[in-house]
Structure formats: structure tokens, C-alpha cells
MDTraj code that builds the backbone (N, CA, C; nanometers):
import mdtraj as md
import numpy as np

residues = "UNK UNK UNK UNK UNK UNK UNK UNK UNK UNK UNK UNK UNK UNK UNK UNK UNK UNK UNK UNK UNK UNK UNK UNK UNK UNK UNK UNK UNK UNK UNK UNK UNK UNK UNK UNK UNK UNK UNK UNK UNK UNK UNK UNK UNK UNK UNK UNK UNK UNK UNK UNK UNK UNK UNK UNK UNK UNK UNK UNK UNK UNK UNK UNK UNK UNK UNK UNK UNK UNK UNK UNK UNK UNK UNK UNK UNK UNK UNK UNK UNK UNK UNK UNK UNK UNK UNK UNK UNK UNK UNK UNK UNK UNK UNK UNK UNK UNK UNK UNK UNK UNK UNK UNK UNK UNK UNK UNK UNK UNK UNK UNK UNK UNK UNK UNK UNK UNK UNK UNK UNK UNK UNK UNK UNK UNK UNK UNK UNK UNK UNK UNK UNK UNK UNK UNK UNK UNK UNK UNK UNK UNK UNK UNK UNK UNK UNK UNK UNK UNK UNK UNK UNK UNK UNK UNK UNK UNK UNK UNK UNK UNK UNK UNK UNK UNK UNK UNK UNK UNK UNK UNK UNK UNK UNK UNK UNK UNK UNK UNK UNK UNK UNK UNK UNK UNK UNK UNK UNK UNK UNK UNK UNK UNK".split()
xyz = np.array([
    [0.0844, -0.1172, 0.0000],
    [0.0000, 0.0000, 0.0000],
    [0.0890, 0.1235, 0.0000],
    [0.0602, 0.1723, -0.0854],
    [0.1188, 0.3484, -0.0384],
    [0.0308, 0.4662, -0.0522],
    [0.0382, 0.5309, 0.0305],
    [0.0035, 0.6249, 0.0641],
    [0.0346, 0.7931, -0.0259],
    [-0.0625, 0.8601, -0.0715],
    [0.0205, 0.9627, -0.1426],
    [-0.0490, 1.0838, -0.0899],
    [0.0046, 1.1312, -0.0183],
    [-0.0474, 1.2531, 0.0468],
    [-0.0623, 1.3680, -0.0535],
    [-0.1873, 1.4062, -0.0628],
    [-0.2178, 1.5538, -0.1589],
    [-0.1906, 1.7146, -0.1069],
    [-0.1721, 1.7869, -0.2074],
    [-0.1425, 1.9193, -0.1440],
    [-0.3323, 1.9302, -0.0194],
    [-0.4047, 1.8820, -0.0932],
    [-0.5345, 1.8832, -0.0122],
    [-0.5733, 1.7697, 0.0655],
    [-0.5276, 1.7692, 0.2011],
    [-0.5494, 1.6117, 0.2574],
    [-0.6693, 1.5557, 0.2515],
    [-0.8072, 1.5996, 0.2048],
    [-0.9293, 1.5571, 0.2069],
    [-0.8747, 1.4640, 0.0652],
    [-0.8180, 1.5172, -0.0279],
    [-0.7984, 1.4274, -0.1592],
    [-0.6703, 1.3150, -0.1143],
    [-0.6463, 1.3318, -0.0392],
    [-0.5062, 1.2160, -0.0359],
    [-0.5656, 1.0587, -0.0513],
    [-0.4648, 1.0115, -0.1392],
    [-0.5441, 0.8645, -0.2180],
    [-0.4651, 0.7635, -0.1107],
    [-0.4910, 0.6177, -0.1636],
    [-0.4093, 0.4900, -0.1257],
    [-0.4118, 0.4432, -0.2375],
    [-0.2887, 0.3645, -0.3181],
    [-0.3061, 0.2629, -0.3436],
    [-0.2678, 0.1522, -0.3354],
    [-0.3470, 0.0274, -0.3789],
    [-0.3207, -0.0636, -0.3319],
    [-0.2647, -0.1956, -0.4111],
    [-0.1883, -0.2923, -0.3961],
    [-0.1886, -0.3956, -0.4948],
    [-0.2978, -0.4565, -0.5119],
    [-0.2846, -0.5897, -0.6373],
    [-0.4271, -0.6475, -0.6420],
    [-0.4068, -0.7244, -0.5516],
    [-0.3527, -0.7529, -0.4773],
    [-0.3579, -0.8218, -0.3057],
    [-0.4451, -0.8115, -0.2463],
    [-0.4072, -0.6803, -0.2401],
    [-0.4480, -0.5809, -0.1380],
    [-0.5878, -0.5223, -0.1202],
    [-0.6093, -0.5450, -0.2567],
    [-0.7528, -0.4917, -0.3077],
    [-0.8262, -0.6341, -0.3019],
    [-0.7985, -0.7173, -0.2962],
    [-0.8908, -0.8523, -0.2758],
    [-0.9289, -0.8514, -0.1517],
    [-0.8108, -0.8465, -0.0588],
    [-0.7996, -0.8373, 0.0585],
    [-0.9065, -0.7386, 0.1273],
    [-0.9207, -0.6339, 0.0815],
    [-1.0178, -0.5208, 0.1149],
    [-1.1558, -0.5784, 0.0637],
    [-1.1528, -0.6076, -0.0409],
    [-1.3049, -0.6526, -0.0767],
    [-1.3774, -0.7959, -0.0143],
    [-1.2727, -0.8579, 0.0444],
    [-1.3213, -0.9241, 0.1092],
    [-1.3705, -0.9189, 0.2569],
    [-1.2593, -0.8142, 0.3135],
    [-1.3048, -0.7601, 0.4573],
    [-1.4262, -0.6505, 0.4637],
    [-1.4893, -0.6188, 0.3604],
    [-1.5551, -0.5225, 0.3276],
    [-1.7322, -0.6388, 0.3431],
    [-1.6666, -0.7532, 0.2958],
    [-1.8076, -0.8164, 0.2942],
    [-1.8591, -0.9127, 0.4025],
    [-1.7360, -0.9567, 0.4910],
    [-1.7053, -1.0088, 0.6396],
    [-1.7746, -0.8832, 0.6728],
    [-1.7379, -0.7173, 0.6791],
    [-1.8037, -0.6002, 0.7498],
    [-1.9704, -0.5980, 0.7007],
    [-2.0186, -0.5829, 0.6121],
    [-2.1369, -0.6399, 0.5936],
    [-2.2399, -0.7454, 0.6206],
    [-2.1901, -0.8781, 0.6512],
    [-2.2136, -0.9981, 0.7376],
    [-2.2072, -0.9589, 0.9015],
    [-2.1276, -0.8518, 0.9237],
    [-2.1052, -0.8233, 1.0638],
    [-2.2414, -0.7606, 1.0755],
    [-2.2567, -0.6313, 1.0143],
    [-2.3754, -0.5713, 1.0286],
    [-2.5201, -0.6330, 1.0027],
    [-2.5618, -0.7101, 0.8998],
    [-2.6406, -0.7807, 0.9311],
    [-2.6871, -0.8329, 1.0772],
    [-2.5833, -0.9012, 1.0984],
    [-2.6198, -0.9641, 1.2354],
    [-2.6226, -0.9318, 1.3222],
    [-2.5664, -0.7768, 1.3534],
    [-2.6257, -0.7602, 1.4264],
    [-2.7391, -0.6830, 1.4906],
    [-2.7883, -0.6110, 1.3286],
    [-2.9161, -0.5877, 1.3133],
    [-3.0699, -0.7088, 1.3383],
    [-2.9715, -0.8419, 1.3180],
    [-3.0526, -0.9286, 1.3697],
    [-3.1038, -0.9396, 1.5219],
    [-2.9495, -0.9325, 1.5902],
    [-2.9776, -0.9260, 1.7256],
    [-3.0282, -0.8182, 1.7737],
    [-3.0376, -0.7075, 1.7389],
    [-3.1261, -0.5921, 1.7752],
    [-3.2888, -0.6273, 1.7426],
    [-3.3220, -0.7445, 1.6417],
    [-3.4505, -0.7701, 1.6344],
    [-3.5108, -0.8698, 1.7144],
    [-3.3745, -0.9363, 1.7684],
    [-3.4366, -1.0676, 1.8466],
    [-3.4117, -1.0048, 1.9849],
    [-3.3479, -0.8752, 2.0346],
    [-3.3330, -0.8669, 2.1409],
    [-3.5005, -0.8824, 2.2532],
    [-3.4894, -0.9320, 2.3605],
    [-3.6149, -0.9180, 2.4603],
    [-3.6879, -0.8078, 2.4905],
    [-3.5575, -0.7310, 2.5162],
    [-3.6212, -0.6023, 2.5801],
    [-3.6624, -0.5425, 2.4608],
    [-3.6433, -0.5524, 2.3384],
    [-3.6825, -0.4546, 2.2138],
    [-3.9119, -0.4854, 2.2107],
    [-3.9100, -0.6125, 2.2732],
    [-4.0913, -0.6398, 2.2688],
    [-4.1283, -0.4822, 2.3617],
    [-4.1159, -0.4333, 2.4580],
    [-4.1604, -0.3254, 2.5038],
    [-4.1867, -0.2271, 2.3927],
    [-4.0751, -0.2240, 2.3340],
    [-4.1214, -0.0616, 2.1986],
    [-4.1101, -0.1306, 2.1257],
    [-4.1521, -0.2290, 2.0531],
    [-4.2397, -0.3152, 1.9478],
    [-4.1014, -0.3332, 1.7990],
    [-4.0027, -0.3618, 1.8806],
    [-3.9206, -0.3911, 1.7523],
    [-3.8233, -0.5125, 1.7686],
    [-3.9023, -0.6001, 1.8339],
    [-3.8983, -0.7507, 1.8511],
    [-3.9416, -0.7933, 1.7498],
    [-3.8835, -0.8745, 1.6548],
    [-3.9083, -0.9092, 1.5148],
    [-3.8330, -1.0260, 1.4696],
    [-3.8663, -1.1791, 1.5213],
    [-3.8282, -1.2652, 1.4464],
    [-3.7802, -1.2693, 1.2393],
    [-3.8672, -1.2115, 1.2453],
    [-3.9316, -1.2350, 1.1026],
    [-3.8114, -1.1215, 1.0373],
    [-3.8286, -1.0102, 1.1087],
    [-3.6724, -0.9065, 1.1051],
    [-3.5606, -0.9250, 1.0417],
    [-3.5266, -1.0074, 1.1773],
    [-3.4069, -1.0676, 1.1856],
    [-3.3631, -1.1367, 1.0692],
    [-3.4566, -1.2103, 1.0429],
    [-3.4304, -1.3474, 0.9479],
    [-3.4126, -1.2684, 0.8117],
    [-3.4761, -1.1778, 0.8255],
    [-3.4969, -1.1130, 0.6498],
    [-3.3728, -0.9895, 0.6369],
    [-3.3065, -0.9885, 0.7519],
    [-3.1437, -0.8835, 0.7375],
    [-3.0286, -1.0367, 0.6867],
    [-3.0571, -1.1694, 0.7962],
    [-2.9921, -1.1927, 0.7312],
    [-2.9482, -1.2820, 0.5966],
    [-3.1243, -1.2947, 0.5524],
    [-3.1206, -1.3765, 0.4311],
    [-3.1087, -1.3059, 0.3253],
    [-3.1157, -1.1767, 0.3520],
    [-3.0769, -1.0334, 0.2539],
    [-2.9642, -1.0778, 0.2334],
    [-2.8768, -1.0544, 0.3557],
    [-2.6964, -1.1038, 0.3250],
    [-2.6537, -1.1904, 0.2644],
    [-2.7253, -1.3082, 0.3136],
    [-2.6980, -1.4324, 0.2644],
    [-2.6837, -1.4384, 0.0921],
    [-2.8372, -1.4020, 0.0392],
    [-2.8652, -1.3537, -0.1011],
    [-2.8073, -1.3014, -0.1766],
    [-2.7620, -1.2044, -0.0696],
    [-2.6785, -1.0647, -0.1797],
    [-2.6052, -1.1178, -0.2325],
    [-2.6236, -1.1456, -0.3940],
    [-2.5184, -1.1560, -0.4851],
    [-2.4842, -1.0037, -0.5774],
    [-2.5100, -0.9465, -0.5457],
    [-2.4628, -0.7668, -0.6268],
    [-2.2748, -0.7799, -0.6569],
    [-2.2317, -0.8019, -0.5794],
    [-2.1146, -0.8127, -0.5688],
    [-2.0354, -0.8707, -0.6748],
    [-2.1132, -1.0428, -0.6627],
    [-2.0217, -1.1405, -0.7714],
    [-2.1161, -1.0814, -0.9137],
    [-2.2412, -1.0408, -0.9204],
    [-2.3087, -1.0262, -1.0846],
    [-2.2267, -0.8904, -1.1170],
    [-2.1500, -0.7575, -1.0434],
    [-2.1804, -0.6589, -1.0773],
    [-2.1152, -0.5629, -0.9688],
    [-1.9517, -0.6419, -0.9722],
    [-1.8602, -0.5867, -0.8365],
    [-1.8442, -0.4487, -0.8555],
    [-1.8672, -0.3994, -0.9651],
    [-1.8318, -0.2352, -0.9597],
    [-1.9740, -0.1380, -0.8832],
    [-2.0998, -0.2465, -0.8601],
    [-2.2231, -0.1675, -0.7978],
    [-2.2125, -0.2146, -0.6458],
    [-2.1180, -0.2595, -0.6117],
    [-2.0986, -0.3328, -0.4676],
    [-2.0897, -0.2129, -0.3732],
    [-2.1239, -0.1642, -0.2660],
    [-2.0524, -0.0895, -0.1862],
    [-1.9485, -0.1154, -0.1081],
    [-1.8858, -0.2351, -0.1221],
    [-1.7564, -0.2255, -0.1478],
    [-1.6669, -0.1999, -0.2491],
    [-1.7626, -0.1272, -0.3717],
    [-1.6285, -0.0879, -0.4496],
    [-1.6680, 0.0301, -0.4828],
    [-1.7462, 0.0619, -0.4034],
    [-1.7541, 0.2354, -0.3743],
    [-1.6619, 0.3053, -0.2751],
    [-1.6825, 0.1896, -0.1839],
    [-1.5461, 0.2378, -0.0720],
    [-1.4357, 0.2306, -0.1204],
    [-1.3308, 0.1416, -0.1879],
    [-1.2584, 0.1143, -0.2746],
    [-1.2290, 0.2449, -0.3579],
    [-1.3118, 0.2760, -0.4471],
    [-1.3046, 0.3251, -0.5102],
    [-1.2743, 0.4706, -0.4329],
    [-1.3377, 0.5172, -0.3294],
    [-1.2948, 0.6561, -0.2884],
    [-1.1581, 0.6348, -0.2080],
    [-1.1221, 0.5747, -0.1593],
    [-1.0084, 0.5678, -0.1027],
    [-0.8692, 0.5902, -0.2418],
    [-0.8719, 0.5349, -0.2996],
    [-0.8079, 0.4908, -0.4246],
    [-0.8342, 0.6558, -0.4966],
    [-0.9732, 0.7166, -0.5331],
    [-0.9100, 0.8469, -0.6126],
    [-1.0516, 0.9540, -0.5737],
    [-1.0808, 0.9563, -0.4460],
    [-1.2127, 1.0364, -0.4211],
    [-1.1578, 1.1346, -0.3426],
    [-1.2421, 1.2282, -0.2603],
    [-1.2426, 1.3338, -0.1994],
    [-1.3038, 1.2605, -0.0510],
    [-1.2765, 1.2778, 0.1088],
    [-1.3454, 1.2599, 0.2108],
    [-1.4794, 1.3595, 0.1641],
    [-1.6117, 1.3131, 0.1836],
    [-1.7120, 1.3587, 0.1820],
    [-1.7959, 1.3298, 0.2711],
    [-1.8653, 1.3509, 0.4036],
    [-1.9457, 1.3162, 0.4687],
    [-1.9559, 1.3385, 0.5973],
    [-1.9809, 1.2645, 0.6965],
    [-1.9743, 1.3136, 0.8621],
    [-1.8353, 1.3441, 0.8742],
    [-1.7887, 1.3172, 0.8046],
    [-1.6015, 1.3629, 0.8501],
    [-1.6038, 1.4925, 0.8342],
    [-1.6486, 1.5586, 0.7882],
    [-1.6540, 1.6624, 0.7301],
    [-1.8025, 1.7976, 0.7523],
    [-1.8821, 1.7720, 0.8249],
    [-2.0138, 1.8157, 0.8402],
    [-2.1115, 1.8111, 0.7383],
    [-2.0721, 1.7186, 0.6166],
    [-2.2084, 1.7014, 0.5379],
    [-2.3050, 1.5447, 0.5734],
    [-2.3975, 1.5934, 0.5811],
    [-2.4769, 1.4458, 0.6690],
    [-2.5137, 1.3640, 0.5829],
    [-2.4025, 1.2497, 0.5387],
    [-2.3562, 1.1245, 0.4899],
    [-2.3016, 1.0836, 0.5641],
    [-2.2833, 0.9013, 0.5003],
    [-2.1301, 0.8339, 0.5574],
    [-2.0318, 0.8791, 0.4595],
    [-1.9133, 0.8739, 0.4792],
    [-1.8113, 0.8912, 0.4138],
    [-1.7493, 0.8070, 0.4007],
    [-1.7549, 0.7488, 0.2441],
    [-1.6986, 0.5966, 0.2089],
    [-1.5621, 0.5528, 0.1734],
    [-1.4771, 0.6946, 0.1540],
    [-1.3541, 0.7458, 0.2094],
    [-1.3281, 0.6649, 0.3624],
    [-1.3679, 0.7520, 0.4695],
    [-1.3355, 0.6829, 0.5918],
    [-1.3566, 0.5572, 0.6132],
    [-1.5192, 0.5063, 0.5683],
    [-1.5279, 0.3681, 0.5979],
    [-1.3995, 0.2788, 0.4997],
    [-1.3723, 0.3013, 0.4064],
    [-1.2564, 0.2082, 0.3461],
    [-1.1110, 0.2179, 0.4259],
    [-1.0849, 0.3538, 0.4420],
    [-1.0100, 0.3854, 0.5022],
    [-0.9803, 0.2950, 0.6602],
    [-1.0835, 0.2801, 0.7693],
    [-1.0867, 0.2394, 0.8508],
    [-1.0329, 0.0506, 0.8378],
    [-1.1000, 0.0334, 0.7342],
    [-1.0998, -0.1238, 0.6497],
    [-0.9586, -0.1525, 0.6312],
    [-0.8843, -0.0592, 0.6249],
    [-0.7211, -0.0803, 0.5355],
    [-0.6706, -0.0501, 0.7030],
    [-0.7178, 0.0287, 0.7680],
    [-0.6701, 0.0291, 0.9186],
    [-0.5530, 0.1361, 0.9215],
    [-0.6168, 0.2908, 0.8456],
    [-0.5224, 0.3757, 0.8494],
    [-0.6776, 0.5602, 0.8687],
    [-0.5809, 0.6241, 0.8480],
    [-0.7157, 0.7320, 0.8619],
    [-0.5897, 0.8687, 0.8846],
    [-0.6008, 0.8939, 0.7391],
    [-0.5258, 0.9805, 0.6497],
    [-0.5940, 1.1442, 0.7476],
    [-0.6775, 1.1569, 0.7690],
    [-0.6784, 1.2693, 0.8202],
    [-0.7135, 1.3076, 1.0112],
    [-0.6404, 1.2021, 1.0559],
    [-0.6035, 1.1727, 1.1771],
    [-0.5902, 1.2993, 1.2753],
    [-0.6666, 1.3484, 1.3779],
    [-0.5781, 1.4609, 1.4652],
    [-0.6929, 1.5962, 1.4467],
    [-0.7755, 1.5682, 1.3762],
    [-0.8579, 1.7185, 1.3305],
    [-0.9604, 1.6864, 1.3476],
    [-1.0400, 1.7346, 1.4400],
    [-1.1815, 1.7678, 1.4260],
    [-1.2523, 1.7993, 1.3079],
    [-1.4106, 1.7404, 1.3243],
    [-1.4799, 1.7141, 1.2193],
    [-1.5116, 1.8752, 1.1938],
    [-1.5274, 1.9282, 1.2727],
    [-1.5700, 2.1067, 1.2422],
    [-1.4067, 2.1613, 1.1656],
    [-1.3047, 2.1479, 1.2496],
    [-1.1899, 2.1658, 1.1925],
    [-1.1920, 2.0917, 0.9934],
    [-1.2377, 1.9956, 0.9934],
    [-1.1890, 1.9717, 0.8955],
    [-1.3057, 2.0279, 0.7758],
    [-1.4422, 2.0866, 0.8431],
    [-1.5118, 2.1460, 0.7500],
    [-1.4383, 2.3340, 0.7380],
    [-1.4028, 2.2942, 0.8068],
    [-1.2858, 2.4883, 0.7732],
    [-1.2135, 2.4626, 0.6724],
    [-1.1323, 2.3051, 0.6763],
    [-1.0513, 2.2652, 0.5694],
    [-1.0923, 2.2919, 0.4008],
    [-1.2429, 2.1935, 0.4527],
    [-1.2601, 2.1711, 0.2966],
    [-1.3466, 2.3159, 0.2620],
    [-1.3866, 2.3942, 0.3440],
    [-1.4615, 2.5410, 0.2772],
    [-1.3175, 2.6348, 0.2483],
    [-1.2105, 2.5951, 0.3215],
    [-1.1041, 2.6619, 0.3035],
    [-1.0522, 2.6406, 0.1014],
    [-1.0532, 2.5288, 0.0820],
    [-0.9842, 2.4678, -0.0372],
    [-1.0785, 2.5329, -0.1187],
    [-1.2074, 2.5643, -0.1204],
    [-1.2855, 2.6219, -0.2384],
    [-1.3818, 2.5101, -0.2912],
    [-1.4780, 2.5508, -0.3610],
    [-1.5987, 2.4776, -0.4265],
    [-1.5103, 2.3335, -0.4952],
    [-1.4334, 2.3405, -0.5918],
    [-1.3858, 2.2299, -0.6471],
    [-1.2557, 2.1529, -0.5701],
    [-1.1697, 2.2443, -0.4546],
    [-1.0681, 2.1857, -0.2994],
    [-0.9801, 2.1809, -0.3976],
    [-0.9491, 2.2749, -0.5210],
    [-0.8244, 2.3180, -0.5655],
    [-0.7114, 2.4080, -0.5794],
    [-0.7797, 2.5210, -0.4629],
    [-0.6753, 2.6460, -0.4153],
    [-0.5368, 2.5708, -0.3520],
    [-0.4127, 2.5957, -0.3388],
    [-0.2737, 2.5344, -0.3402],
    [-0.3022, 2.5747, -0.1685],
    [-0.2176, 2.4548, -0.1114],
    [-0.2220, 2.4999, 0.0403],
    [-0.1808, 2.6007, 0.0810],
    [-0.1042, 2.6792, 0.0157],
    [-0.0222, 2.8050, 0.0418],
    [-0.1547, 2.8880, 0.0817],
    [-0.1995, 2.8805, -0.0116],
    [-0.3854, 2.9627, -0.0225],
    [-0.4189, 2.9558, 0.0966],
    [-0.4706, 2.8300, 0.0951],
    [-0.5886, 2.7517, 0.2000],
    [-0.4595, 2.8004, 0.3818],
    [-0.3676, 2.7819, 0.3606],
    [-0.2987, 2.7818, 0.5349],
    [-0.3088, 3.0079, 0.5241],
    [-0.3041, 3.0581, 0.4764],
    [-0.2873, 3.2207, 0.4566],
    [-0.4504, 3.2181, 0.5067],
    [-0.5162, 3.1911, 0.4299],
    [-0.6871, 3.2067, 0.4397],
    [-0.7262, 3.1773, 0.6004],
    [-0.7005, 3.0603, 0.6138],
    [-0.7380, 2.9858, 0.7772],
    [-0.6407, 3.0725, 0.8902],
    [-0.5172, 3.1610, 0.8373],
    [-0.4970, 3.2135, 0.9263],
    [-0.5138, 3.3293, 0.9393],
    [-0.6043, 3.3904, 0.8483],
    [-0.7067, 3.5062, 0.8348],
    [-0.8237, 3.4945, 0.8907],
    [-0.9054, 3.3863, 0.8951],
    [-1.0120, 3.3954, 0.9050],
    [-1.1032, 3.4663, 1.0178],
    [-1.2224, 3.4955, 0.8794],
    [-1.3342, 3.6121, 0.9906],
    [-1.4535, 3.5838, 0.9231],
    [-1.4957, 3.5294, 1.0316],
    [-1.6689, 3.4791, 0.9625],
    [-1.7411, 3.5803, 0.9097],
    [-1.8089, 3.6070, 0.8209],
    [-1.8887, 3.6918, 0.7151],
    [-2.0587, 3.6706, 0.7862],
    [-2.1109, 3.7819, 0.7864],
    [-2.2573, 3.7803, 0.8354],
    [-2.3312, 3.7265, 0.7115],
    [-2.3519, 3.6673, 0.6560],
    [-2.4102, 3.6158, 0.5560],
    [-2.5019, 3.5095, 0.5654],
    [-2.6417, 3.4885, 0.4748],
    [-2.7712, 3.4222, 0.4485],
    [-2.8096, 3.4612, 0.6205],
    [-2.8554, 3.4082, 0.6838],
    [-2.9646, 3.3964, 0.7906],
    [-2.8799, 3.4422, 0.8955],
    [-2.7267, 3.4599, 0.9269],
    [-2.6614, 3.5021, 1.0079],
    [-2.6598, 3.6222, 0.9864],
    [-2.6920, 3.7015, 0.8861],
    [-2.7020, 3.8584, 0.8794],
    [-2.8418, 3.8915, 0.9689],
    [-2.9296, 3.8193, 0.9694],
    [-3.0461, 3.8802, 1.0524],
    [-3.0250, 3.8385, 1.2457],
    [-2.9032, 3.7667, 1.2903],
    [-2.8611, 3.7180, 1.4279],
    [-2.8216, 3.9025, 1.4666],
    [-2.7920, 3.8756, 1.5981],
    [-2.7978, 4.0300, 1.6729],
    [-2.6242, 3.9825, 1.6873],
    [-2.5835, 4.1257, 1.7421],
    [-2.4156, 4.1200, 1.7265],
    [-2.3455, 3.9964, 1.8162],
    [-2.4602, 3.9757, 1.9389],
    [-2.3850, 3.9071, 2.0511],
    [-2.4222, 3.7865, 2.0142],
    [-2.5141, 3.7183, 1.9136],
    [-2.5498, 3.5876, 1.9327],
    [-2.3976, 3.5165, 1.8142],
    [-2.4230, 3.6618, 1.6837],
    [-2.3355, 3.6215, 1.6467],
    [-2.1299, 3.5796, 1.6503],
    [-2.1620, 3.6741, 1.7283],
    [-2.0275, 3.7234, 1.8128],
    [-1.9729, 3.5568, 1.8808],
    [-2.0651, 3.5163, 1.9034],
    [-2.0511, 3.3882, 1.9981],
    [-2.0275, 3.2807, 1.9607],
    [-2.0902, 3.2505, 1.8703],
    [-2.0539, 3.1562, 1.7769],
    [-1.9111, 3.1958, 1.6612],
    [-1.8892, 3.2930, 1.6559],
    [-1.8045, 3.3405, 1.5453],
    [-1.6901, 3.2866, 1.6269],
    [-1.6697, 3.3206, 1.7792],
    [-1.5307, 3.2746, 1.8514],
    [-1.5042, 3.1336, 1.8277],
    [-1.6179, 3.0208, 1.8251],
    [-1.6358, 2.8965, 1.7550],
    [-1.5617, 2.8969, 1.6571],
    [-1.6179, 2.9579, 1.5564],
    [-1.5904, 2.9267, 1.4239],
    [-1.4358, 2.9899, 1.3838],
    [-1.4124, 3.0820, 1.4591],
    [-1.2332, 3.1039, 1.4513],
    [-1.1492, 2.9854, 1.5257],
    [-1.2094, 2.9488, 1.6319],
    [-1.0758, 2.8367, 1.7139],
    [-1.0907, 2.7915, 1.5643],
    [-1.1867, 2.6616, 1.5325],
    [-1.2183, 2.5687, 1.4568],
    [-1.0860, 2.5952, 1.2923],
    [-1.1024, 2.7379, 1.3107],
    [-1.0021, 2.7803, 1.1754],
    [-0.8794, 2.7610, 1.2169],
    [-0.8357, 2.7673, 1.3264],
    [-0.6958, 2.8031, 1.3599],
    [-0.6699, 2.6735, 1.4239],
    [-0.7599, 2.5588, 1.4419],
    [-0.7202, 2.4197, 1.4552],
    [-0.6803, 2.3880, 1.3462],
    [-0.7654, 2.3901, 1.2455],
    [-0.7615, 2.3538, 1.0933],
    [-0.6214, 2.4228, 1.0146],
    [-0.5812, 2.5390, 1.0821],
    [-0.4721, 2.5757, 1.0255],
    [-0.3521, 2.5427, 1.0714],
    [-0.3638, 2.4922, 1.2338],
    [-0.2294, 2.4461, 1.3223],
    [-0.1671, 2.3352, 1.2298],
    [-0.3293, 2.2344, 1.2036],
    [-0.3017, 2.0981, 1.1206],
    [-0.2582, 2.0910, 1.0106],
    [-0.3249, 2.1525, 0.9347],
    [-0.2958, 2.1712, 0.7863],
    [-0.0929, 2.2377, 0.8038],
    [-0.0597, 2.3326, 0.8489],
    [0.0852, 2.3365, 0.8535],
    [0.1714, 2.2091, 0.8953],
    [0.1172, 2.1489, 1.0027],
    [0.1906, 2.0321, 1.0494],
    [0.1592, 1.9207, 0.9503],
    [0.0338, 1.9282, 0.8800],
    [0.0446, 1.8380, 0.7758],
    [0.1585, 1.8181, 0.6457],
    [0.1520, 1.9844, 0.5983],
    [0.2345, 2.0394, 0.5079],
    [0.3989, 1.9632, 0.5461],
    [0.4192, 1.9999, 0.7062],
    [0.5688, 1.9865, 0.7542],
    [0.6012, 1.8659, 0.7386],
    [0.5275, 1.7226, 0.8178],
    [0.5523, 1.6075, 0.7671],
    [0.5086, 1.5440, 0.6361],
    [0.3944, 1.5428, 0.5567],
    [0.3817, 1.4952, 0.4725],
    [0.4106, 1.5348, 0.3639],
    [0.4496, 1.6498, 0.3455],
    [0.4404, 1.7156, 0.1922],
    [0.6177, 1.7569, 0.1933],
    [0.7049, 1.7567, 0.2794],
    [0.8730, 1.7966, 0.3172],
    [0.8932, 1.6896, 0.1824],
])
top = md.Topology()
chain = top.add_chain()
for i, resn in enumerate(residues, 1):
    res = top.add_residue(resn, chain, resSeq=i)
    for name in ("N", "CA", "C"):
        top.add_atom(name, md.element.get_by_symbol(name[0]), res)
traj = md.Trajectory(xyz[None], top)
């Protein structure tokens, strides 16, 4: 596996041999068999009969879903394991890592290979990151570390109608969050990019 760190760490890839990549697609579907079951046991649990999500019938149908699922062998490129795959290998982190409310199939692969490229930064920190990099996260870090160590939140859409102190308050938020994002992003620059 190697690792290639990007001037934009949200883009930093892996790749992998075809080893390696078997290897992943197979732990990817062991992780799927995991979850099944234990969506099962959440249906067979006892205490779940009180709030009515005691469900033999549940259970059985998460894991004969699994069992079934052939998507994989008819049509491995529609697998969500080779979506994860696939973002690790040449995607962007997109999702709760980041404050947009998805999974991020970046991290979940990432976690799978048993590494996590953007290690050390808060999820708010790392949405400074990626609003820092710009709409397409192609401004040069030089940009993006100058910007984050500027930053001054703008009264703008629905925060222009907040009163000075509500906004004031949150804005001290939203500066640490920049100047985490910028501590990192330099120390990123220093080891990974030297």
C-alpha cells in the first residue's frame, strides 16, 4: 500500500496492490455480514418487545438479505464495497467527517485498510478545511494555510439577521475551529508534503 499525500489532505489517495484490493473486498463483505447480524440481534433482542421492535421475522430477512446478496459477484463495480474502494483509491473525504450528513466511504474504506489519512482534526476543523480549499478543494495549500490564518466569519444568508452578541458567539467557535484547521494543515504540510 502506499500512501500519497495531496497538497489537499481531504484528496489524499491509497493505493493498493491487487492483493491488497482482494484483501479489502473481502473484509468489506465479512463487514457487511457483521452488520447484518447484528441488526438481527437488535430484532431478536427481549427487551426490544416493550417498543415493538422484537421481530423474528426481522431478523431473518437482514440476514437472508446477506446471505442472497449476490450484487457483488453479478456486478462488483455496484458493490458498496467498491464504492469504498473506489474513494479511497481516487475520491475526496465527503461526509460526517466533514459536516455534510452522509457516511463517508472514504473513511469507511479507510478504517478497512486500518489507516485514517486525516487523523488529529476535528470534524468542524476539517469542514474549515474543505470550505477553506474552495468549491472544487483546488486552491494550493499556500492559499488555503494564509486564508485559515485570516479567518473572519462573514454575516451572511440567515446570520445577517442574528444580533451582534449571538453572532459574536458563535463566530469565537468558528475562529478556534479555523486556527485548529490551520495548526493541522501546517503540520500536515511539515511532515507529509517535506
Amino acid at each position: 500500500m502506499i500512501i500519497e499525500w495531496h497538497q489537499n489532505p481531504l484528496k489524499t489517495t491509497v493505493r493498493l496492490t491487487p492483493d491488497e484490493r482482494t484483501i479489502f473486498l473481502l473484509k468489506a463483505k465479512i463487514k457487511d455480514f457483521e452488520d447484518a447480524a447484528r441488526m438481527a440481534v437488535f430484532y431478536l433482542d427481549e427487551k426490544g418487545k416493550e417498543k415493538g421492535r422484537y421481530s423474528p421475522e426481522k431478523a431473518l430477512v437482514r440476514l437472508r438479505c446477506q446471505l442472497d446478496d449476490k450484487s457483488d459477484e453479478n456486478d462488483p463495480e455496484e458493490s458498496g464495497a467498491a464504492a469504498m474502494l473506489q474513494a479511497v483509491e481516487c475520491k475526496e473525504h465527503l461526509g460526517d467527517c466533514v459536516c455534510v450528513a452522509t457516511t463517508c466511504d472514504k473513511c469507511m474504506g479507510e478504517d478497512l485498510i486500518g489507516i485514517n489519512t486525516i487523523a488529529g482534526l476535528s470534524q468542524h476543523g476539517r469542514a474549515k478545511l474543505r470550505g477553506a480549499y474552495g468549491e472544487n478543494g483546488d486552491r494550493s495549500i499556500h492559499e488555503v494555510i494564509e486564508a485559515l490564518r485570516n479567518y473572519q466569519p462573514s454575516r451572511t444568508g440567515h446570520w445577517a439577521t442574528m444580533d451582534d452578541a449571538t453572532f459574536e458567539r458563535h463566530a469565537v467557535q468558528w475562529r478556534a475551529e479555523a486556527k485548529e484547521a490551520h495548526d493541522w494543515l501546517v503540520s500536515y504540510r511539515d511532515t507529509r508534503l517535506a
